[in-house]
C-alpha positions in Angstrom: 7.2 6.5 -6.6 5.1 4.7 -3.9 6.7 3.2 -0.4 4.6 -0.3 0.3 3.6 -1.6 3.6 2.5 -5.0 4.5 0.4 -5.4 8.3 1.0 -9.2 10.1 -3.0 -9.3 9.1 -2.9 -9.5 5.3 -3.2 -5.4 5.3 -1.7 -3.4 2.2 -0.9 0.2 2.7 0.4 2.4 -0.1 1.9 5.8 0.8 3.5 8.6 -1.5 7.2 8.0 -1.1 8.4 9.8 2.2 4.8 10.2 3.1 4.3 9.0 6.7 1.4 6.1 7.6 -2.1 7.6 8.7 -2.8 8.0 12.4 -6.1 6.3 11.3 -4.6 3.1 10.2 -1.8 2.8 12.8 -0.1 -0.2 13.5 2.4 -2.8 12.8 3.3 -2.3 9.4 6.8 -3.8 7.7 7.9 -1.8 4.7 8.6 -3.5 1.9 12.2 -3.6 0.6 11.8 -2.4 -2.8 10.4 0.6 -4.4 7.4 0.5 -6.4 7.5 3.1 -9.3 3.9 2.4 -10.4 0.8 1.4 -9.4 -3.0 1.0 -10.8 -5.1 4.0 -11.4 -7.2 2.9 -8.5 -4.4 3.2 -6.1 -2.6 6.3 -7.7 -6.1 7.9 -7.3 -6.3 7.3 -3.6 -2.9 8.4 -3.3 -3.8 11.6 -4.8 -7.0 12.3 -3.2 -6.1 11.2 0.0 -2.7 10.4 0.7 -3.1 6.6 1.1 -4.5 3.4 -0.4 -5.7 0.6 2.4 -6.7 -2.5 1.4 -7.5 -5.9 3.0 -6.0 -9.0 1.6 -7.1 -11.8 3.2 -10.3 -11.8 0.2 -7.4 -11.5 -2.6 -4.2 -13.8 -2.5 -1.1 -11.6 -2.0 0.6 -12.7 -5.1 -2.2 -10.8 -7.2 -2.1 -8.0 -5.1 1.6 -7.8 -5.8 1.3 -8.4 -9.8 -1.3 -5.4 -9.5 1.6 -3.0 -7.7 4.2 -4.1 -10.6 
């Protein structure tokens, strides 16, 4: 299970659930109200290898990013 947070500038940040946010990408970030239970490979990857996925979604529309997390 994956904790999802959202930055005021379009920012995604997936964490293991209970896993605390990176010092290096500190910030604003609002959690998101629901669990996710899965995610893509790409994501569940970078979760393994190193405790977080960041991505950027002002190129990608946030409903897409969404579907991907579902």
């Amino acid at each position: 299970m994956y904790d999802v947070y959202l930055s005021k500038s379009n920012e995604l940040l997936v964490v293991a659930r209970g896993g605390s946010i990176p010092l290096a990408i500190s910030g604003r970030w609002r959690k998101r109200k629901r669990l996710v239970r899965s995610v893509s490979r790409s994501i569940r990857d970078d979760v393994r290898r190193y405790g977080y996925h960041h991505r950027n979604l002002a190129k990608r529309s946030v409903a897409s990013a969404e579907a991907e997390l579902q």
